[in-house]
C-alpha positions as CSV (number, residue, x, y, z in Angstrom):
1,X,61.1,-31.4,71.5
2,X,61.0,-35.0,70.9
3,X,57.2,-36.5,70.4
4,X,57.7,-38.9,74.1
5,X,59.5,-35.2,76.0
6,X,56.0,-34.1,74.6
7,X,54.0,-36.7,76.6
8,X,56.0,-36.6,79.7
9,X,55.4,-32.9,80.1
10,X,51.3,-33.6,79.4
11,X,51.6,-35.8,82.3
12,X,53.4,-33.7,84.8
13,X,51.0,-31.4,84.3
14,X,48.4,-33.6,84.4
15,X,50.1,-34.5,88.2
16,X,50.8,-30.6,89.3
17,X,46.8,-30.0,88.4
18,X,45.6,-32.7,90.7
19,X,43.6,-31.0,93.4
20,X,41.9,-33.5,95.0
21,X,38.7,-34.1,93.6
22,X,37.9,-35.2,90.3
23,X,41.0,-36.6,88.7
24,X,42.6,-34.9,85.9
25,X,41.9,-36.1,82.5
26,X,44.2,-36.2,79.1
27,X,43.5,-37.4,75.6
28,X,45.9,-38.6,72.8
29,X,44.8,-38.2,69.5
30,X,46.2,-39.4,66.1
31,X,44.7,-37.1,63.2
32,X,41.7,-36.0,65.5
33,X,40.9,-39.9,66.7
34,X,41.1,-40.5,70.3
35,X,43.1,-43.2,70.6
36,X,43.6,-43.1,74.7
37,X,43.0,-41.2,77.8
38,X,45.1,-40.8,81.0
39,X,43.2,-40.0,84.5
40,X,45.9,-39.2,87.0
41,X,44.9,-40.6,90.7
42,X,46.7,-38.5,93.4
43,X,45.5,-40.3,96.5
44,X,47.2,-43.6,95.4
45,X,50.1,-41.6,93.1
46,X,48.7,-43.6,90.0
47,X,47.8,-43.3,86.4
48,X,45.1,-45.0,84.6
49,X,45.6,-45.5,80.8
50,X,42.3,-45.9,78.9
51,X,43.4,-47.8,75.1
52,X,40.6,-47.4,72.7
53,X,40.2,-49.6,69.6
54,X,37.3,-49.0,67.1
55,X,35.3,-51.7,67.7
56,X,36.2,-52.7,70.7
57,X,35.6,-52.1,74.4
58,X,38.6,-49.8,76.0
59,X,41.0,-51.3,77.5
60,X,42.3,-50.0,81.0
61,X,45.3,-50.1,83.0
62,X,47.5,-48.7,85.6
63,X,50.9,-47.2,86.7
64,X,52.2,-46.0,88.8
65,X,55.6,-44.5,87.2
66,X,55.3,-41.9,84.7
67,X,58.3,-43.1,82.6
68,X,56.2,-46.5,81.9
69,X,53.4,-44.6,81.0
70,X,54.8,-42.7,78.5
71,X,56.4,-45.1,76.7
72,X,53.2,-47.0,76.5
73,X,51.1,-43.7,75.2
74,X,54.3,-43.8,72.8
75,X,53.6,-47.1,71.7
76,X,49.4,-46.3,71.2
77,X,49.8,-43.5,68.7
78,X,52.8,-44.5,66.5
């Protein structure tokens, strides 16, 4: 399985265990550093990516197509 079929299959499942409540929540890592978080919204479809840089305050930002998202968690941890 290619490394972006890997993180398109972590967010469908991060959509199929929406429930209603607290959003569901995924990390990235690169050798055991965080480098971003995805909350998946299910009363407005969306996701919320969460970019962290050492130093820095995270960044945020939403989509709402899981193809885009993906390719952007692509691009974080390569």
């Amino acid at each position: 399985m290619s490394q972006l079929q890997g993180i398109l299959t972590r967010l469908i499942s991060l959509q199929e265990k929406s429930d209603g409540g607290e959003p569901p929540q995924r990390f990235f890592e690169v050798n055991g550093e965080k480098k971003c978080s995805v909350k998946y919204f299910e009363k407005t479809s969306t996701f919320e990516l969460e970019i962290y840089q050492q130093g820095e305050k995270p960044k945020s930002y939403q989509f709402d197509n899981v193809d885009m998202i993906a390719i952007e968690i692509f691009d974080v941890i390569n």
